[in-house]
C-alpha positions as CSV (number, residue, x, y, z in Angstrom):
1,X,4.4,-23.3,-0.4
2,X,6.1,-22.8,-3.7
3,X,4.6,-19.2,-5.1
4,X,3.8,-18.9,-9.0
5,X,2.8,-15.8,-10.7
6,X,-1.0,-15.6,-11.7
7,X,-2.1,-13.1,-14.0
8,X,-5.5,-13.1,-12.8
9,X,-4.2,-12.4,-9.4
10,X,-0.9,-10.8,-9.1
11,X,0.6,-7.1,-9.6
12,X,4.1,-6.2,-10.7
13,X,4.6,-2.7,-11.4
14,X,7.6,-1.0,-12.3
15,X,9.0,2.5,-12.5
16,X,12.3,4.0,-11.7
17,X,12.1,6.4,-9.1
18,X,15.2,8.8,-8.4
19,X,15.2,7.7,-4.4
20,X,17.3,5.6,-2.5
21,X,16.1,2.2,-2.4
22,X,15.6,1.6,1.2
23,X,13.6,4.9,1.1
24,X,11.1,3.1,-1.3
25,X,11.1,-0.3,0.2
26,X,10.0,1.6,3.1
27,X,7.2,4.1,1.4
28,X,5.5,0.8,0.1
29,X,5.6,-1.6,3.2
30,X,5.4,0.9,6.4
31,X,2.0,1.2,7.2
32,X,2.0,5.0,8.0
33,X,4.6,5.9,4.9
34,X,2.0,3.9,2.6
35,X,-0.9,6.1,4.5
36,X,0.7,9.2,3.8
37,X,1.4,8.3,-0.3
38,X,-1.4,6.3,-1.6
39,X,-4.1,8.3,-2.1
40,X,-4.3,12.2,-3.2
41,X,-5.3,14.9,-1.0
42,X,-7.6,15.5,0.3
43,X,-8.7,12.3,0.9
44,X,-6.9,9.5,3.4
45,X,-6.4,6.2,2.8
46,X,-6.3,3.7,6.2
47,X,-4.1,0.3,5.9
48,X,-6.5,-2.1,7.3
49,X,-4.3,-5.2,6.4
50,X,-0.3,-5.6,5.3
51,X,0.4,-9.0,4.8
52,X,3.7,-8.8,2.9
53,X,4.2,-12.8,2.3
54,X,3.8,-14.3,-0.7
55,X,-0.2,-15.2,-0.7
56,X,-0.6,-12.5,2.1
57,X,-2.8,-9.9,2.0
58,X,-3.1,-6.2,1.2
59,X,-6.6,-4.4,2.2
60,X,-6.7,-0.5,2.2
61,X,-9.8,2.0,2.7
62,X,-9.9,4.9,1.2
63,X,-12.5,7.8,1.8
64,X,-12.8,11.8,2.4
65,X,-10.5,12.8,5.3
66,X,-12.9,14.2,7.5
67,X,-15.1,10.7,7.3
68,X,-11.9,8.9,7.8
69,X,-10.7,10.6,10.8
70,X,-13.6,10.5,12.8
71,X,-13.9,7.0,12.8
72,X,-10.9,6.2,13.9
């Protein structure tokens, strides 16, 4: 598999954040670091899917924390 960027379906984002680097790497691809992050309070956000390979997959839900938590 040779991987291209596609507009239509790929995301770069950029920032500069005043963190050490593993620190980062590990807020975006740890499940429970990205849980805790993504989404503001009050509401939870559950990592249903982290496929970090190019072509992989990334599937989140996010909804109130009390609907969230009881369905777990």
């Amino acid at each position: 598999m040779n991987p291209t960027f596609n507009p239509e379906l790929d995301l770069t984002i950029s920032r500069v954040i005043k963190a050490p680097r593993a620190a980062v790497w590990r807020a975006w691809t740890d499940r429970a670091s990205f849980e805790q992050w993504w989404v503001p309070a009050p509401a939870r956000c559950k990592v249903l899917e982290m496929d970090l390979r190019p072509g992989g997959a990334f599937v989140t839900l996010h909804a109130p924390s009390e609907w969230l938590l009881s369905r777990r």
